[in-house]
N, CA, C and O of each residue as an XYZ file, in Angstrom:
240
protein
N     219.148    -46.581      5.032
C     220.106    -45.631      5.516
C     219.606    -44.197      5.378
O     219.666    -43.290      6.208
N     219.158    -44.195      4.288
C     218.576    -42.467      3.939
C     217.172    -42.760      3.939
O     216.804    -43.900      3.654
N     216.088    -41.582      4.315
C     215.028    -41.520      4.391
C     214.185    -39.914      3.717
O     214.289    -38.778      4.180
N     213.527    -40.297      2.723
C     212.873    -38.682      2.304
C     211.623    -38.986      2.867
O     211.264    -40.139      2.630
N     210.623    -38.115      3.733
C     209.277    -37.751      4.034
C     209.039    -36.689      3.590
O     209.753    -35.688      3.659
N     207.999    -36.799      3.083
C     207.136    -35.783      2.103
C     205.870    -35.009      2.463
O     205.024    -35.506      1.720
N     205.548    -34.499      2.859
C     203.964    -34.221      3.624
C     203.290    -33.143      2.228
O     204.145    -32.431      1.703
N     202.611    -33.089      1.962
C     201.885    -32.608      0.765
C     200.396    -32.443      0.918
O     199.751    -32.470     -0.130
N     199.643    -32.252      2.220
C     197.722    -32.408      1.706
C     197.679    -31.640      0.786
O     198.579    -30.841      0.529
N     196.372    -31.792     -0.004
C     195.767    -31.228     -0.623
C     195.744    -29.444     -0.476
O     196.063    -29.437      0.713
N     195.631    -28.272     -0.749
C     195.713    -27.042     -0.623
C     196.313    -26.453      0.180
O     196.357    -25.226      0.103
N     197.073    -27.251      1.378
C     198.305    -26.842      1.443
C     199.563    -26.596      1.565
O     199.663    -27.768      1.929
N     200.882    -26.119      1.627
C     202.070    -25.837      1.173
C     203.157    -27.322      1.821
O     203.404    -27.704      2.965
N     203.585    -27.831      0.440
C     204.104    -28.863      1.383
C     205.698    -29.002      1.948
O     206.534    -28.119      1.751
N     205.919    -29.989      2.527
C     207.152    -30.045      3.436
C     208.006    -31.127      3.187
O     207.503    -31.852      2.329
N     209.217    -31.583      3.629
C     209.836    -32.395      2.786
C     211.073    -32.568      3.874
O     211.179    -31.582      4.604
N     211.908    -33.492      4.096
C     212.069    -34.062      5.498
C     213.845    -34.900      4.970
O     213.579    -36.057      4.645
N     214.559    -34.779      4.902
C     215.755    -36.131      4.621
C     216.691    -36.188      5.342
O     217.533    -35.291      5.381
N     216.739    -37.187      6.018
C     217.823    -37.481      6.973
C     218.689    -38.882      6.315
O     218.581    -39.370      5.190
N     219.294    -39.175      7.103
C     220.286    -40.490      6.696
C     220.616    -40.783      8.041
O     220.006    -40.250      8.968
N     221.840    -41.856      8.271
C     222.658    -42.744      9.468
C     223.589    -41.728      9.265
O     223.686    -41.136     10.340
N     224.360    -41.199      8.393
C     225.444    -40.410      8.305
C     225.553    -39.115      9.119
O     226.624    -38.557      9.359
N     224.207    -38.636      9.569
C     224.084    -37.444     10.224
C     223.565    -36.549      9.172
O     222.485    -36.254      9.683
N     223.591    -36.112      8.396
C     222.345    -35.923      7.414
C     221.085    -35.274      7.864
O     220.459    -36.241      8.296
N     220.398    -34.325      8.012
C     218.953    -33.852      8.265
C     219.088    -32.138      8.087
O     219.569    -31.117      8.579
N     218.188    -32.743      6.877
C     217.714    -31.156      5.923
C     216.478    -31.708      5.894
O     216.226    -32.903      6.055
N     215.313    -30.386      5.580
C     214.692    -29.965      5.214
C     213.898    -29.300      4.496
O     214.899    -28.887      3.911
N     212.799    -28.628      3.800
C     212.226    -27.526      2.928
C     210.741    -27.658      2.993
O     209.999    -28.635      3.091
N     210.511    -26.216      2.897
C     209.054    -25.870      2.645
C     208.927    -24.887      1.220
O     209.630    -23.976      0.783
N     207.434    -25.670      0.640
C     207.481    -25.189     -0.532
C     207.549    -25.643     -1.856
O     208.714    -25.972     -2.083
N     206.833    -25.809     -2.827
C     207.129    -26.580     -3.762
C     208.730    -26.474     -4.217
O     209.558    -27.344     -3.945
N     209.010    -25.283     -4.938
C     210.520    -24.815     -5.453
C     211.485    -25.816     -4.006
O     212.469    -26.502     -4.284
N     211.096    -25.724     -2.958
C     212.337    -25.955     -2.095
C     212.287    -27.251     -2.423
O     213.152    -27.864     -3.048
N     210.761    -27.889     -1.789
C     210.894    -29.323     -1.762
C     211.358    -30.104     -3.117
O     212.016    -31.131     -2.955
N     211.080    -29.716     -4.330
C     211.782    -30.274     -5.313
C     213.444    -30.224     -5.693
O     214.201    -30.844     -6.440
N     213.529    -29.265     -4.858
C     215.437    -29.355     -5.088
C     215.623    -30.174     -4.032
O     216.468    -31.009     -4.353
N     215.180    -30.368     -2.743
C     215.106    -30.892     -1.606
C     215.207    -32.974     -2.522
O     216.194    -33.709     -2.475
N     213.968    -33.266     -3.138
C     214.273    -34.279     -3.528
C     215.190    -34.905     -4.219
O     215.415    -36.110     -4.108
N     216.030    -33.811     -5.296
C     216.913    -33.530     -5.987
C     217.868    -34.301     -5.074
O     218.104    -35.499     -4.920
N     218.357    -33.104     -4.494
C     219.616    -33.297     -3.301
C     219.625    -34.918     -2.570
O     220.455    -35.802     -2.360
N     218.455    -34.731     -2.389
C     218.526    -36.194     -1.685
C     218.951    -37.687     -2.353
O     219.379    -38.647     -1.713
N     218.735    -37.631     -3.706
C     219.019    -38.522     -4.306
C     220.425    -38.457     -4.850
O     220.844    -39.541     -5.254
N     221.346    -37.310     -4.963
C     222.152    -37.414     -5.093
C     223.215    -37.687     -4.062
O     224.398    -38.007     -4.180
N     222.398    -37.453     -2.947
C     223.231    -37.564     -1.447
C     222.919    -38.999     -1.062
O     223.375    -39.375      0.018
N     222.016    -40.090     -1.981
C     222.181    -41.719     -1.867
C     223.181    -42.033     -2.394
O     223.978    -42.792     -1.842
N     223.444    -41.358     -3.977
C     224.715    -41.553     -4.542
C     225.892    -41.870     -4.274
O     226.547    -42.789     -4.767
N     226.348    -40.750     -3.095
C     227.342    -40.096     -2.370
C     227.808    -40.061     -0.757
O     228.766    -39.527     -0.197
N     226.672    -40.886     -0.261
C     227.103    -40.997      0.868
C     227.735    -41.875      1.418
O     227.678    -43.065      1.109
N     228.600    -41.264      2.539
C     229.845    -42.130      2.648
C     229.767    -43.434      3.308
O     230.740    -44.187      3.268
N     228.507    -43.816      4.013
C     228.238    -44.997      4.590
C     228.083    -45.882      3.887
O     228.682    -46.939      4.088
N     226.966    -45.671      2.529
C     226.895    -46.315      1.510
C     228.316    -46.387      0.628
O     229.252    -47.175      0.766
N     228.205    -45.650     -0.015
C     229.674    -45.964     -0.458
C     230.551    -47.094     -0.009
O     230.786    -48.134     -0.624
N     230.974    -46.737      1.106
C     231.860    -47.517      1.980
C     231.497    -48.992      1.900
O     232.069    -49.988      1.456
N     230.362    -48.765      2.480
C     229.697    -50.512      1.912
C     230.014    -50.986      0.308
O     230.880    -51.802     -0.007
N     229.106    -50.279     -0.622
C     229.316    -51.062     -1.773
C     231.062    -51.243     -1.636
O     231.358    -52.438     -1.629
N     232.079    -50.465     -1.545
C     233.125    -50.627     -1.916
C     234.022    -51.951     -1.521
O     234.806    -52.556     -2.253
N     233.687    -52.216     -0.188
C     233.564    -53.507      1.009
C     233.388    -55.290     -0.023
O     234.042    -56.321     -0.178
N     231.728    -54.532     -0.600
C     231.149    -55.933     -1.020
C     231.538    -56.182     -2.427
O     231.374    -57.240     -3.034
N     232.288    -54.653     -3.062
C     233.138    -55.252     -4.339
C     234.635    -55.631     -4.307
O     235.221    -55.887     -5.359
N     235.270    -55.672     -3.088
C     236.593    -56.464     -2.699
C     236.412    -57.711     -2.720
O     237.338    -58.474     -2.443
């Protein structure tokens, strides 16, 4: 459902990509960005309402 891409070569500045099914698509450039960028994203697996919705489904 959610997807992070990461682009990082070697020397230089990298990029960082997360979308989802939910409609979802952010971005960042930059170390500082892309690490809050990964941040966010994992909390937005947490929290998203597609997911959610499901687990909630398969614990009825």
């Amino acid at each position: 459902m959610a997807w992070l891409t990461i682009c990082a070569p070697r020397g230089t500045t990298p990029t960082a990509t997360s979308t989802c099914l939910c409609g979802r698509d952010r971005s960042a450039v930059g170390h500082r960005k892309v690490h809050a960028l990964i941040a966010d994203h994992e909390t937005h697996r947490d929290e998203c309402p597609l997911r959610t919705t499901q687990e909630r489904r398969n614990a009825a």
